[in-house]
C-alpha positions, 0 to 999 in steps of 0.5 A, spaced: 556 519 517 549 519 515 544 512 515 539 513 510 532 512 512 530 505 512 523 505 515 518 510 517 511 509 521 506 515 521 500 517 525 496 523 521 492 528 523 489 532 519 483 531 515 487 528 508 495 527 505 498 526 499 505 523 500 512 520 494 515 515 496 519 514 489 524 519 491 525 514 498 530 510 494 532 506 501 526 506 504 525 498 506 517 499 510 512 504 511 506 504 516 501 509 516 495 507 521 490 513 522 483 513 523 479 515 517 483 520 514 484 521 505 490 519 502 491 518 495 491 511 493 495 513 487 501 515 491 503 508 493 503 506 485 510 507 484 515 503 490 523 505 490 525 497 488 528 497 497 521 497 499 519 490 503 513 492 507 507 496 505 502 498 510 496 503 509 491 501 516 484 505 517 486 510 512 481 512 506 483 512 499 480 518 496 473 517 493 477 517 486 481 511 487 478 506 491 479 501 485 485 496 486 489 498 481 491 492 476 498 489 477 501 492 471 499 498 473 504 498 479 512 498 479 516 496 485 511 492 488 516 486 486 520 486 492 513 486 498 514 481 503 508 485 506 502 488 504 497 490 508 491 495 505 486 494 511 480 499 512 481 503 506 474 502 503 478 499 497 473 496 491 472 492 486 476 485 483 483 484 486 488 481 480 490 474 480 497 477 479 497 480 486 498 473 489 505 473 485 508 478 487 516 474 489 516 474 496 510 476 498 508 472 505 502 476 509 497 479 504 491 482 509 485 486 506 481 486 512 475 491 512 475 492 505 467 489 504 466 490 497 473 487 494 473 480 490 477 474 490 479 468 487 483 464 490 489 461 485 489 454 485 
């Protein structure tokens, strides 16, 4: 019998990649940690619903697609318990709905200067 895939780490090695995982429809965590690689920040709008951990580490979003997308713009999102989008050179305002995200309990941004934030009170 075969178990689905429930969890993938990748350590990358060419100069960029492009990657669906809406096609992963039991895929509860991804962890893609490379050191200054170009992947398409868009290839992460569209999450399978299983999807609980989300973590994107020293990876370049493409010059295109810099910008945290507005939360409406996102699908599957809702079940994130983790999101770390650390070192991606991300600019730009961070929407206020991202912090409503259900189950969310670590949100890390570390080494993205240039976004903002307003903390909800």
């Amino acid at each position: 019998m075969d178990t689905p895939l429930k969890r993938i780490a990748i350590l990358i090695t060419g100069p960029s990649f492009n990657i669906n995982v809406t096609q992963c429809t039991k895929l509860q965590s991804l962890w893609i940690q490379s050191a200054g690689y170009n992947v398409d920040f868009k290839s992460f709008y569209n999450l399978p619903p299983t999807m609980t951990s989300l973590r994107l580490i020293n990876v370049f979003a493409s010059t295109a697609n810099k910008t945290l997308p507005l939360y409406k713009e996102l699908s599957g999102w809702n079940n994130l318990a983790t999101l770390e989008l650390q070192g991606l050179g991300l600019v730009g305002p961070l929407d206020e709905q991202y912090f409503k995200i259900p189950y969310l309990s670590i949100l890390n941004l570390n080494y993205n200067s240039l976004i903002s934030l307003t903390l909800p009170i």
